[in-house]
Steps between C-alpha positions, in 0.01 A plus 500: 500500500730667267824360344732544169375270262666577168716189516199239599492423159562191288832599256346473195313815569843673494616383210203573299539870707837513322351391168232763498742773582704388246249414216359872575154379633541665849193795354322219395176434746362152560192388693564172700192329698540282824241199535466105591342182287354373767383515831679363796428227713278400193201726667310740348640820551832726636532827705716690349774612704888698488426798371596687830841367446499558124456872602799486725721347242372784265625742762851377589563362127871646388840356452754602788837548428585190657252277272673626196858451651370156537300429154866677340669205694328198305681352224353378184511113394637545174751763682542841578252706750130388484342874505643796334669823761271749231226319589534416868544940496172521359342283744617709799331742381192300444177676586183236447202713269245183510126515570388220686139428558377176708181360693486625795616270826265266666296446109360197404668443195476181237750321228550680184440877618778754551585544889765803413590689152841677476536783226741653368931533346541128422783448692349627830214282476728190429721569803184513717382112377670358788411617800185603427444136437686444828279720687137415318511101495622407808273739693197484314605085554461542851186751504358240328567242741378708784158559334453156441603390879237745621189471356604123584554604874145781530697617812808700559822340369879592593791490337820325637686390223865711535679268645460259188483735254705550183737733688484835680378699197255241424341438819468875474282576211354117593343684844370821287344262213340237737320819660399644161345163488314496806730430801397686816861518621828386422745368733766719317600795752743639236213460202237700786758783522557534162174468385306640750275133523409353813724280711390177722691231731532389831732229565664154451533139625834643591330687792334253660839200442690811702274417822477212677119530567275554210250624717739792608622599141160603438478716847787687398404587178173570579634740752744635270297547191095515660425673215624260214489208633429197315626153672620202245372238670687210328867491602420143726119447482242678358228338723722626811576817340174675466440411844762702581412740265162516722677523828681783358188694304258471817813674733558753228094591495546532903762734422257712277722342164436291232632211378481553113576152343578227494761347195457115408824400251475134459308218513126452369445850507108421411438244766743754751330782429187404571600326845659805565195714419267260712762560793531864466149589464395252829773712721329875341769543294270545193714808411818297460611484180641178318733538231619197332835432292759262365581477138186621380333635142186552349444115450552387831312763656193440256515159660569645830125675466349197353573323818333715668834705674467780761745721367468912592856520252761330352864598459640390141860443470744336279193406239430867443810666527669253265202457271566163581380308203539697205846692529418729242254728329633504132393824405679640209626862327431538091595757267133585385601827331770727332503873392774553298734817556328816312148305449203583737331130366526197657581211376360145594715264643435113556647212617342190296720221656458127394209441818217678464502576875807722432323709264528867593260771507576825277448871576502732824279250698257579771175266673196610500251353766147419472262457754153363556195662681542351795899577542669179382792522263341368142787515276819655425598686089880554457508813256776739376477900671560614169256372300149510479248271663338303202144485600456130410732501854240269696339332221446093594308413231413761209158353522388561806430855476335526856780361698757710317254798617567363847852470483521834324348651833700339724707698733880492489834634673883594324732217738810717410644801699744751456843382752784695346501802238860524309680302781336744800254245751132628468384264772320664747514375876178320494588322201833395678364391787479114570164554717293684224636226289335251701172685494492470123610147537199444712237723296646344207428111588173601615406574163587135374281215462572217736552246233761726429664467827523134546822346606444271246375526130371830549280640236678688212472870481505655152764705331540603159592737261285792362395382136721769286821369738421172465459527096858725513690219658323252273614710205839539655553117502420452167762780388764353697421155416505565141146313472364539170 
């Protein structure tokens, strides 16, 4: 989905547009990294998700005549007008030369790594910030979610969640991101057109409060739609409504049709199910489905499966669409590094802050990714592309010479990939597309431990820094601290 995003963008990055065109810093380059402090829904992990969108952005990114008519209308608070006409010229003519590199869609990602890196004139990178924040947390937010509500559910799981969503746009990238995360379809018909994602539904109490006879709601749909037809059996009673579900799959099997499913969306949806299985299965509908809903997440469908539920999917809602209880990622977008006009060095950058947890990272950052024999994830190094590995990278404890050898051996990947190359999208489609995505989202968890995917105090998984990095920022903090 493609759309003008050059004014999504908090103020401030305009003025301090203005006040590197004016200071003469527009041919300076910067290097700004994208990650989060911690992982949401306090699990173990995030799948990393909005760079699709990031690459549109990239690709529609200028200033129409219109948004500088507008930015030349705002007035200043001390008086006068807020941006200057010299400068609002030079933005219409704005032409974004940034490299941006990011994980690709659908990777497992942890706290403290970089998700995207954005090179390049200073100014262009800051006006980015933004929306690619926009675009990155609130989609890799609800990726996350997704994940997390399927391996709960170990059976297909829908999405449904537009018609509580933050608004159109987010409902939007909400049904992409909760099928980078797992979802087998979305509800969404405007997300499956736009995406190209797969598209599920069959119909409301609505339908059967518009007869007067249950019984004969279901005949008519089941004539209408014999080939997607799935009966919600709890407008009046659910006992009474898969018996008429029955009535109406054993006439469509006469007729050489199937009735697909049944669709329980209230109630004890444990103790329902299985009555309704028990039912189902007596008549020789074994091959009728039973999906279950109302208000569910990955909690209450754990519990769902520890009561022993008969569940062949669920359809998600309002908890995943909304990210229900955490409303926002948090990930953040530091200055890391600066190459000043004429200079071909960089030159660190760092954020100290008063909290340690708001320490930055210096340097043009990357991830590398280790694994173990058998295919698990063992660790992640942050590095800097421009510097060279110091070969004390894995060391644990200088002593131990033989697990050092181990570590030395193991086998790793580079998380980062090239997206856009001086403003021009490199993506190609695969790397676009929300349903390779979710085949790296599900090769990716498969590679994690399962203490590491508990819904609750999951095991840690380790990040750090490669050794020379990690002694550069330490030396870095001391400089700027003035510690003698």
């Amino acid at each position: 989905m493609k759309f003008d995003v050059s004014l999504l963008t908090d103020l401030y990055q305009l003025t301090m547009a203005q006040s590197y065109w004016a200071s003469k810093k527009i041919d300076d380059e910067a290097c700004f990294y994208m990650y989060f402090r911690e992982a949401p829904f306090k699990g173990g992990f995030a799948i990393a998700c909005g760079m699709a969108q990031v690459a549109d952005m990239v690709e529609q990114f200028h200033f129409s005549e219109d948004d500088c008519a507008y930015l030349a209308s705002l007035d200043a608070p001390g008086g006068g007008k807020l941006f200057d006409k010299a400068f609002l010229d030079y933005l219409a003519n704005l032409t974004l030369e940034v490299d941006i590199d990011a994980v690709l869609e659908g990777t497992v990602v942890f706290p403290n790594e970089p998700l995207v890196r954005v090179t390049g004139p200073i100014m262009h990178c800051q006006l980015l910030e933004t929306a690619l924040l926009n675009c990155v947390n609130f989609q890799t937010l609800i990726a996350t979610k997704a994940a997390r509500v399927c391996l709960a559910a170990q059976v297909p799981v829908a999405e449904f969640g537009l018609r509580r969503a933050q608004g159109a746009g987010g409902g939007i990238w909400a049904s992409r991101a909760a099928v980078v995360g797992g979802c087998a379809t979305t509800s969404n018909v405007l997300a499956g057109k736009l995406f190209d994602i797969p598209v599920s539904g069959t119909h409301a109490h609505s339908w059967i409060m518009s007869f007067d006879d249950e019984l004969e709601a279901f005949r008519k749909y089941a004539q209408v739609m014999p080939n997607n037809c799935i009966l919600l059996v709890d407008t009046y009673d659910t006992y009474q409504g898969v018996s008429n579900a029955i009535t109406v799959g054993l006439e469509m099997r006469a007729r050489g049709e199937k009735l697909a499913g049944i669709r329980i969306d209230s109630g004890d949806l444990a103790w329902l199910s299985k009555m309704a299985r028990a039912r189902l299965d007596e008549a020789g509908l074994q091959d009728c489905a039973i999906v279950l809903s109302n208000d569910l997440d990955e909690y209450t469908i754990q519990s769902l499966r520890n009561q022993g539920v008969q569940a062949s999917s669920y359809g998600v809602g309002t908890k995943l669409a909304t990210a229900f209880d955490q409303p926002s990622l948090g990930g953040v977008y530091k200055l890391s590094a600066m190459r000043l006009q004429g200079s071909d060095v960089w030159q660190d950058r760092l954020k100290v802050s008063e909290q340690l947890v708001k320490m930055t990272v210096p340097g043009l950052l990357d991830t590398r990714r280790y694994f173990h024999a058998d295919g698990r994830i063992a660790g992640d190094m942050v590095f800097d592309i421009n510097a060279e590995i110091d070969a004390r990278e894995l060391i644990i404890d200088p002593g131990d010479a033989l697990r050092q050898k181990r570590l030395a051996q193991k086998r790793f990947e580079t998380l980062m990939h090239p997206l856009a190359r001086l403003g021009k999208t490199v993506l190609s489609p695969e790397q676009r597309s929300a349903l390779s995505a979710q085949k790296r989202t599900r090769a990716g968890l498969e590679t994690l431990d399962e203490s590491q995917k508990r819904m609750l105090n999951p095991h840690s998984y380790p990040v750090g820094l490669e050794c020379g990095l990690f002694e550069r920022r330490h030396n870095l903090v001391v400089q700027l601290r003035g510690i003698q």
